[in-house]
RODO-2510 file (C-alpha; in nm, 4 decimals, decimal comma):
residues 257
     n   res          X          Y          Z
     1     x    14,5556    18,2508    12,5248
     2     x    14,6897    18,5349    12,6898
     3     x    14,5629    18,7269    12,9067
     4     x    14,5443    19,1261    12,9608
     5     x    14,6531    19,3237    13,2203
     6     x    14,4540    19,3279    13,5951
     7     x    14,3822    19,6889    13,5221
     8     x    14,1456    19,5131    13,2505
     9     x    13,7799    19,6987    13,3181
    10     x    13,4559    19,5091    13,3713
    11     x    13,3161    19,3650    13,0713
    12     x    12,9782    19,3752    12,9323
    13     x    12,7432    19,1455    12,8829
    14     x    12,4102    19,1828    12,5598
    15     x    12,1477    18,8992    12,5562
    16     x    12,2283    18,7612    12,1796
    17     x    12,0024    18,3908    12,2019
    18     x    11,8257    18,1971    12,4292
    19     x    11,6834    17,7833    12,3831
    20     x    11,6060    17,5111    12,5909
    21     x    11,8467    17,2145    12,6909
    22     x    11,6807    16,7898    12,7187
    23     x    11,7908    16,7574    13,0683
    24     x    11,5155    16,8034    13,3421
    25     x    11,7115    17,0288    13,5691
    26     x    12,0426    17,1350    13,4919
    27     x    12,3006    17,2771    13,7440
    28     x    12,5882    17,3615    13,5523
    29     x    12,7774    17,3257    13,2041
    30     x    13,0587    17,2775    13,0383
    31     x    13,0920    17,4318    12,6571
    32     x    13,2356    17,2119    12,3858
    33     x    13,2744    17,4007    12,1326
    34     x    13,0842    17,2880    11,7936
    35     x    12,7182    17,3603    11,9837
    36     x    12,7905    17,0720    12,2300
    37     x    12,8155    17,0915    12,6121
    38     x    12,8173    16,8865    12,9175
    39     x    12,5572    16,9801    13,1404
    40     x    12,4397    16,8548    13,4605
    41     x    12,1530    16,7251    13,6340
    42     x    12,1970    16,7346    13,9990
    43     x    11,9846    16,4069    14,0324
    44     x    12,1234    16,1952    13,7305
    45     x    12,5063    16,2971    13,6350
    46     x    12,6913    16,4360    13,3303
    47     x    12,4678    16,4605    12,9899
    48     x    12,5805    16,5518    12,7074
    49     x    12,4051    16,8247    12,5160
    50     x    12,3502    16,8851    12,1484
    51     x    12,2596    17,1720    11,9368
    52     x    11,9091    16,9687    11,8382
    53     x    11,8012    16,9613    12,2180
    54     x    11,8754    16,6318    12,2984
    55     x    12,1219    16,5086    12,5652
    56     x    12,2446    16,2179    12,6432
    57     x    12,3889    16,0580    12,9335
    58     x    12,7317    15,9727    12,9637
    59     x    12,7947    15,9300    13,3094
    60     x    12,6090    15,9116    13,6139
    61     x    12,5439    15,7789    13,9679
    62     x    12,5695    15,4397    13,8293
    63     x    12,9491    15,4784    13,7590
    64     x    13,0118    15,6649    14,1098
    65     x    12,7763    15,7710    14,3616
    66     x    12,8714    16,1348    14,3715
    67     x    12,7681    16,2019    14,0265
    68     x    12,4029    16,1914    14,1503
    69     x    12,4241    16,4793    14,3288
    70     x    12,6927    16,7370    14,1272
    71     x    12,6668    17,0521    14,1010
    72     x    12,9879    17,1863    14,0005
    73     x    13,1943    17,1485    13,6091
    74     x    13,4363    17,2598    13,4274
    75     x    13,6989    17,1650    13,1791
    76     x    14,0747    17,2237    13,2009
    77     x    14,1974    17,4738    12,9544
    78     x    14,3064    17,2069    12,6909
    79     x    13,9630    17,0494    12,6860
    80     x    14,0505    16,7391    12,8130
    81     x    14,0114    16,6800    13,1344
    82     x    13,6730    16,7713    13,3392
    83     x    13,6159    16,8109    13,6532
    84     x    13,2681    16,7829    13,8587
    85     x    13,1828    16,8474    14,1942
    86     x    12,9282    16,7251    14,4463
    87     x    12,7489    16,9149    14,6762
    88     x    12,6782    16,7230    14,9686
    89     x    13,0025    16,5623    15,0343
    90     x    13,2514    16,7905    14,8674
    91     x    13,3871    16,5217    14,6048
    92     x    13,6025    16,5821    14,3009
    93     x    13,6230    16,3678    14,0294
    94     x    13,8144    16,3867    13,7439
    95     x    13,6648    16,2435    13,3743
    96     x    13,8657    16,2135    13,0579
    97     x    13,7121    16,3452    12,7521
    98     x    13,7380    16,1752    12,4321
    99     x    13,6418    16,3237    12,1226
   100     x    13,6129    16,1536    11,7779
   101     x    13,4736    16,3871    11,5219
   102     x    13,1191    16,4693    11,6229
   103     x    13,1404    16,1760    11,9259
   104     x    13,1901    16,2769    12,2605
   105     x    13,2380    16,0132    12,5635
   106     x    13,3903    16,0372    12,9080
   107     x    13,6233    15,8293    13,0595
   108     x    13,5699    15,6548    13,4068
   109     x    13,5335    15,8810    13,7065
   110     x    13,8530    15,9180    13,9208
   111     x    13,7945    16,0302    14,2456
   112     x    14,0584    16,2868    14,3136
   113     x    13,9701    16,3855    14,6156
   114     x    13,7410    16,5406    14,9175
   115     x    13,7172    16,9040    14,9944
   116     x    13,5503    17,0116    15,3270
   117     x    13,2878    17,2631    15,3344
   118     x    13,3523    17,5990    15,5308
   119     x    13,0420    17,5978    15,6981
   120     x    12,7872    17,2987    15,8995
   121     x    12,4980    17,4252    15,7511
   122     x    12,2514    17,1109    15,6052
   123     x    12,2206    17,1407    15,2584
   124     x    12,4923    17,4155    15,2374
   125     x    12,7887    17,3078    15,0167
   126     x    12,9849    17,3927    14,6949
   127     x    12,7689    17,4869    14,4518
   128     x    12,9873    17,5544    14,1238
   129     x    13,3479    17,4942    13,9869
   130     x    13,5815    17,6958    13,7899
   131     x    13,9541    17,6052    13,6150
   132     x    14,2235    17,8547    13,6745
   133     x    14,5140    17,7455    13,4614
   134     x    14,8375    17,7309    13,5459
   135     x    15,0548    18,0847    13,5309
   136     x    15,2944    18,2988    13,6796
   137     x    15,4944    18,0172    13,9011
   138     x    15,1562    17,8567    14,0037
   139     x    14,9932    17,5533    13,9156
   140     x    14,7015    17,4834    13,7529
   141     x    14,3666    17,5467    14,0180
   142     x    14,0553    17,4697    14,1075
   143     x    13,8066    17,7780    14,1589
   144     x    13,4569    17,6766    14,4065
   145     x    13,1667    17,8777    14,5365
   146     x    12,9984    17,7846    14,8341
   147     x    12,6748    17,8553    14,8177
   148     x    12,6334    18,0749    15,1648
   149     x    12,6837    18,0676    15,5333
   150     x    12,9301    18,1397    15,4382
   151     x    12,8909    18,2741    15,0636
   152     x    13,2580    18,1963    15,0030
   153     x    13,5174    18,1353    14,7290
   154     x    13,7760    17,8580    14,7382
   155     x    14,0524    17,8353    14,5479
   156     x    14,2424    17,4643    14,5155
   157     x    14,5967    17,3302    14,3886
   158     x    14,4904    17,0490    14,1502
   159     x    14,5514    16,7279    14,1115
   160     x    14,6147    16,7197    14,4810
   161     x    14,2979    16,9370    14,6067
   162     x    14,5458    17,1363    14,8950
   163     x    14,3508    17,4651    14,9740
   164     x    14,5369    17,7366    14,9231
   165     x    14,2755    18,0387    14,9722
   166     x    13,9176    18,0764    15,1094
   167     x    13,7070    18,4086    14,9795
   168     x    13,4410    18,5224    15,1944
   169     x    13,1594    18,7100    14,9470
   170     x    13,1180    18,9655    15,2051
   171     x    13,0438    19,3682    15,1504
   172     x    12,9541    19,4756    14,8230
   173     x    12,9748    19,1028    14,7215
   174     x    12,7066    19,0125    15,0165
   175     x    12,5072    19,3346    14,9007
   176     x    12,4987    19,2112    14,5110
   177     x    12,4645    18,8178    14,5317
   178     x    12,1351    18,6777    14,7572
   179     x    12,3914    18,3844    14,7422
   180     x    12,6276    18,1923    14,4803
   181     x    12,5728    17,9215    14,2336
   182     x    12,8516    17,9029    13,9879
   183     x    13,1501    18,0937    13,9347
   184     x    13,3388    18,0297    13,5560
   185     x    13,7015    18,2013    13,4940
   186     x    13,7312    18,4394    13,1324
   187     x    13,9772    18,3238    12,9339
   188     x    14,1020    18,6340    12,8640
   189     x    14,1440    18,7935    13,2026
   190     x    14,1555    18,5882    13,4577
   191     x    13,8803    18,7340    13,6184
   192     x    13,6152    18,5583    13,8016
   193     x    13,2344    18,5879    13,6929
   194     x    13,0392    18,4694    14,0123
   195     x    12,6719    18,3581    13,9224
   196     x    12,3908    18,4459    14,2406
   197     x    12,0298    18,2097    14,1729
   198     x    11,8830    18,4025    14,4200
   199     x    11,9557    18,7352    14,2832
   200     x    11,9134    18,6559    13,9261
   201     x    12,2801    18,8393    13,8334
   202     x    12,6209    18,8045    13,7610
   203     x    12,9784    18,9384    13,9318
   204     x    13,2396    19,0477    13,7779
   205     x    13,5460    19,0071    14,0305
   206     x    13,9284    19,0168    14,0030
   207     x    14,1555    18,8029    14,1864
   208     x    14,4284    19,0605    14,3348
   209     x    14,7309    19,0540    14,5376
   210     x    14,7565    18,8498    14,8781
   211     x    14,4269    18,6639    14,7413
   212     x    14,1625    18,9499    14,7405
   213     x    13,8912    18,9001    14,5700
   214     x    13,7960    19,3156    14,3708
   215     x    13,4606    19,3637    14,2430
   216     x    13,4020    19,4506    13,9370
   217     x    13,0800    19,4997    13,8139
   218     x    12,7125    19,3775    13,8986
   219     x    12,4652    19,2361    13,5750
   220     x    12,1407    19,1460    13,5723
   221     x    12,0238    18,8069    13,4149
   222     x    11,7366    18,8492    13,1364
   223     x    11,4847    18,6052    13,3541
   224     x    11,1576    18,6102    13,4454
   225     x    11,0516    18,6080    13,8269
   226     x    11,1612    18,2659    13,9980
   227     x    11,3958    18,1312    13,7296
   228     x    11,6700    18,0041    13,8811
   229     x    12,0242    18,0710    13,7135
   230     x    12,2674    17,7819    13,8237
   231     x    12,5285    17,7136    13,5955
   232     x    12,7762    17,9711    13,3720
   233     x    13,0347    17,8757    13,1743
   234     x    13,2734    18,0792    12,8616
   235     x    13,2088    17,9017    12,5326
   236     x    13,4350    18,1223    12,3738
   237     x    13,6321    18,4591    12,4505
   238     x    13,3215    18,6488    12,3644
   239     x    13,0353    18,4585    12,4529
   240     x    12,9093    18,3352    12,8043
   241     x    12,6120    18,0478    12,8385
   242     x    12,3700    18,0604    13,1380
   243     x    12,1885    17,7841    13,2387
   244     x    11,8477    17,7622    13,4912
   245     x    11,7271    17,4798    13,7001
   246     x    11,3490    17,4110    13,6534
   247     x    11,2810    17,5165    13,2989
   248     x    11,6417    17,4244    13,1580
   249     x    11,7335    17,6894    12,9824
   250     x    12,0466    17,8290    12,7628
   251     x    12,1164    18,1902    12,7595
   252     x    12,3716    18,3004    12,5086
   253     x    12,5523    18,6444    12,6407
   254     x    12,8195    18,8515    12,4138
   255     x    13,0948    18,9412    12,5978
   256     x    13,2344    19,3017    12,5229
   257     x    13,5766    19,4739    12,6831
***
């Protein structure tokens, strides 16, 4: 799809459905389109998740060691491909997806890869992935929040993983976001929606010249007091899916521009 303009403005963001997902704790997700997603639980690996509730594993730590501790997802822009990214040691794997009809399976984990965290802090790592799809004489990338010290955004060539920018989240970013959890890219803009646990909100931030990262706009997350927002994800151009940890839950957001 195209995208507008970077003088695009912020976007906004109405409440339109909420539910529950059938994995214990989910960290991120990936929408499928058709009311199916792969989600993750940090302990297990990739489930996925139906429109009923249920979920189903597909692949986990049995198939690679990494997948039991993931935090980060997404899908290339053609669907076909998805990526997922542990925490602790900074791997990236790559996992075909194969449709037929209403069937959804993943193909063996290929280890592309390990990116090194920007800071030595235990239990400090990447905490969410975005796809950035190829554009304007660059190659298709590979979007990652680190969670804090330092709350950072890093930006990677794929397949090869070669860094080619690192964001601090400092300023108005450190003033909005307690810290980051997942970061998705709209497939409209371009623009980067950066998703804070700790603050319970979403940022709206464009990429601009020379790699600076321009805030956008701030939104607060319709949650009670101690849900945890981890993973966000565009199902479509106008709708964006939250998900929490603890109580697994879906929030269904229209997006408006």
């Amino acid at each position: 799809m195209a995208r507008r303009g970077d003088d695009a403005p912020a976007a906004g963001l109405k409440l339109v459905e909420h539910g529950t997902l059938g994995v214990k704790s989910a960290s991120a997700i990936a929408p499928l389109g058709g009311a199916m997603s792969l989600v993750v639980d940090d302990d297990e690996g990739i489930f996925l998740a139906g429109a009923d509730g249920g979920a189903t594993l597909l692949r986990g730590r049995g198939d690679a060691k990494g997948l039991g501790d993931l935090e980060g997802l997404c899908l290339s822009d053609d669907g076909a491909t998805a990526y997922a990214v542990s925490e602790k040691k900074g791997q990236v794997f790559a996992l075909a997806v194969r449709r037929d009809g209403s069937a959804v399976t993943l193909g063996e984990p290929e280890l592309l890869g390990r990116i090194e965290r920007p800071g030595d802090t235990k239990n400090r790592g990447w905490e969410g992935a975005g796809y950035l799809p190829a554009g304007e004489g660059e190659g298709a990338r590979l979007v990652l929040v680190h969670e804090d010290e330092p709350m950072a955004v890093g930006i990677f060539a794929l397949p090869s993983l070669a860094p080619l920018a690192l964001l601090p989240l400092e300023g108005v970013f450190a003033e909005w976001m307690g810290d980051a959890s997942d970061v998705t890219v709209c497939p409209v803009t371009g623009h980067l929606f950066l998703l804070s646990d700790r603050s319970q909100c979403i940022v709206q931030a464009r990429l601009g010249p020379g790699d600076r990262l321009e805030p956008l706009g701030v939104f607060g997350l319709d949650l009670s007091e101690g849900e945890k927002p981890e993973g966000i994800a565009f199902e479509s151009p106008t709708r964006l899916v939250v998900v929490t940890d603890d109580a697994s839950r879906l929030l269904r957001y229209a997006v408006t521009r």
